[in-house]
N, C-alpha and C positions, 0 to 999 in steps of 0.2 A: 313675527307678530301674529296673535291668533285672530283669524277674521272667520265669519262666518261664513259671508260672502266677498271673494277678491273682488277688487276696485279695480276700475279699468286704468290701463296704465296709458300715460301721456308719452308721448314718443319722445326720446332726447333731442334736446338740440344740437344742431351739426353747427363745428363753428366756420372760421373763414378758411382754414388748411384742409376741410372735410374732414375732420376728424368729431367724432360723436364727444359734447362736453359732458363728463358725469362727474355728480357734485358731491365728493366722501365725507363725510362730519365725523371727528374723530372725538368721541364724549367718554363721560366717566369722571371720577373723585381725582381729586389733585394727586400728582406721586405715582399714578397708575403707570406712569409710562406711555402716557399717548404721546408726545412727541419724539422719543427715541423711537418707537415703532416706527411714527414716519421719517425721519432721519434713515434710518434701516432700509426703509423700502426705496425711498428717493434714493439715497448717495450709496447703501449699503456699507455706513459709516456707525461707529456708536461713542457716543460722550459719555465720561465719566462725570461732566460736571453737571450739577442738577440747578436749571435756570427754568422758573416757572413763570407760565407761558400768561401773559399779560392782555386779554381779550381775547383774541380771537389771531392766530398765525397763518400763513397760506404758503403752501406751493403746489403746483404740480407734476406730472408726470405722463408721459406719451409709453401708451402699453399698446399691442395689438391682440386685441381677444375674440379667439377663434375668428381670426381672418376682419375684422371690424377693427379701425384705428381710431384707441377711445384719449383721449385728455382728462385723465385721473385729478380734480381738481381737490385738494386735498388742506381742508378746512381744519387745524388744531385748536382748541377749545380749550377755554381756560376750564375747571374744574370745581375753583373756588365759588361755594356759594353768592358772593358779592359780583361776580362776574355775569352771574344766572342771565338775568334779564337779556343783557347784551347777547350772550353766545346764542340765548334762544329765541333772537330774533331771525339767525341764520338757515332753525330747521325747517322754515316753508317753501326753503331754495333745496333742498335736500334731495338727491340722487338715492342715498344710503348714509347707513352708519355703522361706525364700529364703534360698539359700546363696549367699554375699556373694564377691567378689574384688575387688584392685584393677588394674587392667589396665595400674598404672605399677610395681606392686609384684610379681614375679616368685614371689616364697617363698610370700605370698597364694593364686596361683592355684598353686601346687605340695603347699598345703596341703587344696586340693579334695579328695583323693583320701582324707583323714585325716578333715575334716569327713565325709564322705557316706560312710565305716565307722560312724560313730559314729550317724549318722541310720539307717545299715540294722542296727545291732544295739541301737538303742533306741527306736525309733520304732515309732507302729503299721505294719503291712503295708499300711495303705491311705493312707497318706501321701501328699499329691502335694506335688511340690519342683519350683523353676524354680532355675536358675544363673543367677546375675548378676553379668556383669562391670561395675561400676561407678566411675564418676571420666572415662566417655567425653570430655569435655570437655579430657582431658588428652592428647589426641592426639600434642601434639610430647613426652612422655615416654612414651608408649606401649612395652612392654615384651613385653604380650603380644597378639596377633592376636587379629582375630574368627573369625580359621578354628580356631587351638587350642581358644576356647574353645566354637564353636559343636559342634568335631568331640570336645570331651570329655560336652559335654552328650547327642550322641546316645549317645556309649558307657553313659553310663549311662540313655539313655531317658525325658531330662527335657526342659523347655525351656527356652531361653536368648536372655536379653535383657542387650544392655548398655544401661548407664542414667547419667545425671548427674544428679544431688542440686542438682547447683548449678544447672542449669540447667532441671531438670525434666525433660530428655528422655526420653521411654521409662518414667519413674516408676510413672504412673497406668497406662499399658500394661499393667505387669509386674504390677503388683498386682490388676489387676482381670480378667487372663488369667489368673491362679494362683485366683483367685476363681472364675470361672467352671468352670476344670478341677471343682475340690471340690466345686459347686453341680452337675453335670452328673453326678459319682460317686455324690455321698453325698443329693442329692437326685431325681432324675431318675432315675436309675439303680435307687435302692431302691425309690424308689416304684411303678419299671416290675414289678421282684421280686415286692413286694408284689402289685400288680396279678393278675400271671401266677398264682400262688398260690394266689389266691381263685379267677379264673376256671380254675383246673386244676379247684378242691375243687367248684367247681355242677358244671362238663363229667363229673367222674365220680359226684356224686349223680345227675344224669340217667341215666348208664348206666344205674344201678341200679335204678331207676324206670320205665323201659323195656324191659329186659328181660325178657320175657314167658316168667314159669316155671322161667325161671331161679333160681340161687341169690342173691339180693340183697347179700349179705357179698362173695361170691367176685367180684360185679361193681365191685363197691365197690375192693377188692382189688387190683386187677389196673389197671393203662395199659395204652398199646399195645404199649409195646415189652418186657412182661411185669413192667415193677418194680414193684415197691411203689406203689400209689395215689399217695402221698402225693411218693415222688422221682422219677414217672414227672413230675410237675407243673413240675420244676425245682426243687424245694424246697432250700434250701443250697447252691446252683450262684450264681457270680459271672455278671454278664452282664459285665462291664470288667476 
């Protein structure tokens, strides 16, 4: 998603096994294939039979990325216009998304532009989202290029993977590269926040403690670059 400026990111919640819960929304046009993809990555299983997904599906999945034990919760979405309302009441709970296409179905990937309004005016700001062109395997029906879709993903500053359900290709790829984007934000990144924060508040108790004669408040008071203590430390500033 293109920002001007990145949103600070809210740290994940940890559930009750310690593992980080992250919340995946599987979106896009009906037929895309979002449920075999997650079938594929859950059981590494794939159905011939085509059974459309009625609201909203769930399961999850226990991944360990780069050494962090995350609870993959893994949200299937209906696609159907009539559905709308219902599935996007779920993207204000939203960890990520993978925004589905079919790459034999043309209206699919023309509907990109429709999905990812609807993720930027319901979603949190710190969202991350991969595009996925999916059904690779169908190459002799191939409709739409991987230059369209890799050159719509940079427009909006996401990444893009195509993938096959049926075959596996690119599946675990995509899921566990959208995994680590969020593990690297909303973990690694807060905690770095966290970090700087703490060590801003000892670096200016020391001023104060040192300053010989000085006013102890006004040392307190003051960074270097004259702000406030407390937003000289970086306090509310996004590092992503």
């Amino acid at each position: 998603m293109s920002q001007q400026e990145a949103p600070a990111a809210r740290p994940l919640q940890m559930g009750a096994k310690g593992a980080y819960i992250v919340r995946l929304l599987m979106v896009g046009d009906s037929s895309c294939g979002k449920t075999s993809l997650v079938l594929r990555f859950d059981q590494n299983v794939f159905s011939t039979k085509f059974v459309t997904t009625i609201g909203v599906d769930y399961r999850d999945k226990m991944v360990k990325i780069e050494g962090a034990p995350m609870r993959l919760q893994l949200w299937d979405t209906a696609g159907q216009e009539r559905f709308r309302s219902l599935t996007s009441n779920f993207f204000g709970r939203a960890d990520g998304f993978v925004l589905c296409y079919d790459i034999s179905n043309r209206p699919s990937f023309d509907h990109v532009i429709g999905w990812m309004r609807d993720i930027k005016t319901r979603a949190p700001p710190d969202c991350d989202i991969v595009l996925c062109g999916n059904k690779a395997d169908l190459e002799g029906d191939r409709v739409v290029s991987t230059e369209e879709g890799r050159a719509l993903a940079e427009e909006y500053g996401v990444e893009f993977f195509e993938t096959s359900a049926l075959t596996g290709g690119n599946v675990e790829t995509m899921f566990t590269a959208l995994a680590k984007t969020i593990k690297r934000r909303r973990i690694d990144d807060v905690e770095g926040q966290q970090a700087s924060v703490t060590g801003g508040n000892t670096a200016g108790h020391s001023v104060g403690a040192t300053s010989a004669g000085g006013n102890g408040t006004v040392s307190l008071g003051r960074g270097a670059d004259g702000a406030d203590g407390s937003a000289g430390s970086g306090t509310g500033r996004s590092c992503c």
